[in-house]
C-alpha positions, -999 to +999 in steps of 0.1 A: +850-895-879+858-891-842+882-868-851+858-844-872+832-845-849+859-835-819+868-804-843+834-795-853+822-797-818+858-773-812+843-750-835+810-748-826+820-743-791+842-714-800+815-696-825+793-698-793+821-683-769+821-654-800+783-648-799+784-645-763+810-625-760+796-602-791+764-604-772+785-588-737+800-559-759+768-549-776+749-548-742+779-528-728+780-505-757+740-500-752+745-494-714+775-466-724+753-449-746+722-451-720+743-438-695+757-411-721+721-398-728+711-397-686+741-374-683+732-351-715+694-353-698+708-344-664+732-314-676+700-302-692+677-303-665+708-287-644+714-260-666+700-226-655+672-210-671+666-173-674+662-155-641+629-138-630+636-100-638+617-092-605+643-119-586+672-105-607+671-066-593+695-061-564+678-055-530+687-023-524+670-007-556+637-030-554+636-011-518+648+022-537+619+020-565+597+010-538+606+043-515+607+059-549+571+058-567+552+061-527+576+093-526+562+105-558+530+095-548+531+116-518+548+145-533+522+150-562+496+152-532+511+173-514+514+195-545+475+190-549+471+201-514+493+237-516+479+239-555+443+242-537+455+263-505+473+286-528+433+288-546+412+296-512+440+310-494+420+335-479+394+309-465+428+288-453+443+319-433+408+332-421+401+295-405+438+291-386+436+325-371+394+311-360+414+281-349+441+302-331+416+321-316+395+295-301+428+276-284+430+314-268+391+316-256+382+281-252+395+276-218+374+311-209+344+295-224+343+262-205+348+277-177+319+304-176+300+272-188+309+251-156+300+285-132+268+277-145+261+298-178+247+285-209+271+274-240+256+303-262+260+331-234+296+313-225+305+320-257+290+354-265+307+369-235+343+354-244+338+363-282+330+396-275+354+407-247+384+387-270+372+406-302+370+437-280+405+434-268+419+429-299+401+455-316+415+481-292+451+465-296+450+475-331+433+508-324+463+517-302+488+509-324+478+528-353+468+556-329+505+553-315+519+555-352+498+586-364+504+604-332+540+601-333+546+601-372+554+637-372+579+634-344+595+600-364+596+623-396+614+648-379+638+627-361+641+611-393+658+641-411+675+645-382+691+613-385+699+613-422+721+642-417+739+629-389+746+603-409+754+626-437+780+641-416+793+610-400+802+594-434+818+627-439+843+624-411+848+591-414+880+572-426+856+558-457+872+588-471+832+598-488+828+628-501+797+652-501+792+645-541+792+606-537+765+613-515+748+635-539+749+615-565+736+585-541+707+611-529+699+622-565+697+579-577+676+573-552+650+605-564+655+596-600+643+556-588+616+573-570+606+594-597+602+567-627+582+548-603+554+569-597+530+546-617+542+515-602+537+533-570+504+539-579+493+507-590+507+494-557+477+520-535+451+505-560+464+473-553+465+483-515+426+488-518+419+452-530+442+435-501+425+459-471+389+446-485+409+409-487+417+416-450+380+430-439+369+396-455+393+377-438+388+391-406+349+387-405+352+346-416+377+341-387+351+365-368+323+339-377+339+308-380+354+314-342+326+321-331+311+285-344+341+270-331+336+282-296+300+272-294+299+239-318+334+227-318+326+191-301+301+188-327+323+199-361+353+173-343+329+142-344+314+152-380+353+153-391+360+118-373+333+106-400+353+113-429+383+092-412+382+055-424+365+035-399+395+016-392+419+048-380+391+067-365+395+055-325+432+063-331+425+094-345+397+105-318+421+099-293+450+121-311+424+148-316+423+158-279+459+156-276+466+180-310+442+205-294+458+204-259+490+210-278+476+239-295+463+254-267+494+254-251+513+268-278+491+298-288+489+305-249+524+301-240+535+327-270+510+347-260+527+352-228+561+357-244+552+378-269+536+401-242+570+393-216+595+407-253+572+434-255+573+447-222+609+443-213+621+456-247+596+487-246+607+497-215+644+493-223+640+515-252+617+540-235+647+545-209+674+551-234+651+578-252+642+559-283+609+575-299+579+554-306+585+534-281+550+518-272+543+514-309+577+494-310+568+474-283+537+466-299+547+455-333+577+437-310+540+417-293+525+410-328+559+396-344+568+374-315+543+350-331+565+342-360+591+324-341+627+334-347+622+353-378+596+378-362+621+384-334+649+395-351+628+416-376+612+435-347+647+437-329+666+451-358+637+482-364+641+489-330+680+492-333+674+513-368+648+534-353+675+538-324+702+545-348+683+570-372+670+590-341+693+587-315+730+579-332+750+549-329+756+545-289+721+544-287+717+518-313+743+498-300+723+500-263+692+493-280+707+459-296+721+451-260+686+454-245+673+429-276+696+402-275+696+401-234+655+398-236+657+373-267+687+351-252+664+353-215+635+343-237+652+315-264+667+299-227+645+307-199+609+315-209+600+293-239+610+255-222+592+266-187+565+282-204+560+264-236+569+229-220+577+200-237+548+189-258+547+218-277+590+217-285+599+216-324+634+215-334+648+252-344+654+237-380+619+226-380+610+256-369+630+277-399+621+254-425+581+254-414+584+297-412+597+303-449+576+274-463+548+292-450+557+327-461+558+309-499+532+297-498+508+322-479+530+354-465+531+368-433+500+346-425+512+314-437+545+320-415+524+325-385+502+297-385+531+271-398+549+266-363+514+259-342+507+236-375+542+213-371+537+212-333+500+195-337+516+178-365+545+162-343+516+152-310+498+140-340+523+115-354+539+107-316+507+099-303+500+079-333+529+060-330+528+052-294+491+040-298+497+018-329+530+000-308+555+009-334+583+017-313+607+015-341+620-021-334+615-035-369+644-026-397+622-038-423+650-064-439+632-094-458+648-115-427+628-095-397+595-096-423+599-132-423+605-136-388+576-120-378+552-139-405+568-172-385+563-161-352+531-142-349+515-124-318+499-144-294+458-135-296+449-118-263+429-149-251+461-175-258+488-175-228+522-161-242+535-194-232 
């Protein structure tokens, strides 16, 4: 019996060692397969999810689109804006040249008014002696033209066969039929066009009452300008947001100064061309010389391109009348007074708040002439250079001196670190 009970004591010892140990392995297999399910879990809640489309876009073309749709936004008003000029051009033109005109009399007008005068006799006197003055301007040169048209025609002929004969003689090698049959196109054009030539004078009768009309709003509206113009400035701050309007009041009497400057400055280069370029071609013999001078005044303000237009019919009216020396004289005299005036005149007359870059200066010209003509290309130039004081002054006054690039690092940078208030010491 001792011995059974020492085996079955044996036994039961070992089928306890077995429980316990199949006890361990279970628990170890349930702590495998815990830890097997925290790492599926984990994985999961590592594994990336779909991107925000908005975060997915490259920097470069979120700025792009951005630039891209205020662009657009910009451009379709700005076609709005020369869709409606383009409608009331006439009313457009009529106002710059009342605008133009009143940088010219203005400084007359303030002054009678500080001798003592009233505002409404100020500006009576001014209107009427400027409207005078350019009344007889254009009563000279037309009487200049008619005067001398006979003489030009003449002259003309004149010209045509020397030419005739030159191209005979020279080493071209043309004969007299090539230029026969070159005259006789030219009558044969002429001839087929007589009713486009026509509708052309009926046409000419609608633009001179256009121009009549024109010239008596600008008439009118000048003549409000000169007396009211303090008064129309602070009703047009009104329809500024309240916000921009100090900025804006303070750029207005900086635009017109710039203005001012400008219309009187060309005035006194158009009048310096003139005068040296008259007298040039009134010593070498050149007919029509005052009117030449004249229309030489009245293109000098359409920058560049009126210069070279009124330069070259002075060297063709040399050439026709005169022959080619002449001519080639006449171009000398144009370039010397237009290289004096490009170098000398403009900077010391003009200055420096009035100076637009000559590509500027192209680019505004034959946008205006699209868009409006001869008149559009006149008043474009005076219209950039307010434009520029404008923005400048604008900028300066707001403090953005350009020191931001605009990356999402400076943006942040500036959102951490704001401006001190003006009542907190910058320490």
């Amino acid at each position: 019996m001792p011995g059974f009970r020492r085996w079955f004591g044996r036994v039961k010892d070992g089928a306890a060692a077995l429980g316990e140990r199949r006890t361990q392995l279970q628990a170890r297999h349930e702590a495998e397969l815990l830890a097997e399910r925290q790492r599926v879990a984990e994985a999961r809640r590592a594994r990336p999810r779909n991107p925000d489309p908005a975060g997915a876009v490259p920097w470069g073309v979120r700025v792009a689109a951005e630039a891209g749709w205020r662009f657009l936004v910009l451009a379709a008003a700005l076609w709005v804006i020369m869709r409606v000029i383009g409608s009331v051009r006439l009313v457009v033109l009529a106002f710059a040249a009342a605008l133009l005109i009143t940088a010219l009399l203005e400084p007359t007008v303030a002054r009678l008014h500080r001798a003592g005068l009233a505002r409404g006799l100020s500006t009576a006197l001014t209107a009427l002696f400027g409207f005078v003055v350019l009344g007889l301007i254009g009563w000279f040169v037309v009487w200049q033209v008619l005067d001398n048209l006979d003489n030009l025609s003449g002259r003309l002929q004149e010209g045509i066969e020397e030419l005739k004969r030159w191209l005979l003689d020279s080493p071209f090698h043309v004969t007299e039929q090539q230029i026969n049959d070159v005259a006789g196109s030219l009558s044969d054009a002429i001839g087929t066009s007589t009713s486009e030539i026509t509708s052309t004078g009926l046409r000419g009768v609608t633009v001179l009452v256009a121009i009549i009309t024109g010239m008596l709003l600008a008439m009118f509206s000048t003549l409000f300008l000169l007396y009211d113009g303090r008064r129309i400035w602070q009703w047009t701050l009104k329809l500024v947001p309240a916000a921009a309007r100090p900025d804006v009041a303070d750029a207005g009497p900086a635009a017109w100064g710039t203005l001012t400057a400008y219309v009187r400055g060309t005035l006194i280069v158009a009048f310096i061309d003139a005068l040296f370029i008259g007298l040039g071609i009134y010593f070498l013999g050149v007919p029509l010389a005052v009117p030449i001078a004249v229309v030489i005044f009245l293109a000098s303000f359409v920058p560049l391109v009126g210069a070279v237009a009124s330069g070259a019919l002075a060297v063709v009216v040399a050439l026709v009348t005169q022959g080619v020396f002449t001519a080639l004289l006449t171009l000398l005299v144009v370039l010397v007074v237009q290289q004096i005036e490009g170098h000398v005149l403009q900077p010391f007359i003009l200055g420096r708040a009035v100076r637009v870059h000559p590509l500027a200066v192209v680019l505004a010209v034959a946008t205006g002439g699209v868009v409006a003509g001869i008149g559009g290309a006149v008043v474009a130039v005076p219209l950039v250079a307010v434009a520029n004081t404008v923005i400048g002054h604008l900028r300066a006054h707001g403090g953005d001196d350009g020191s931001a690039d605009g990356s999402p690092a400076a943006v942040e940078e500036e959102r951490a670190d704001p401006p001190a208030e003006p009542d907190q010491d910058p320490a």
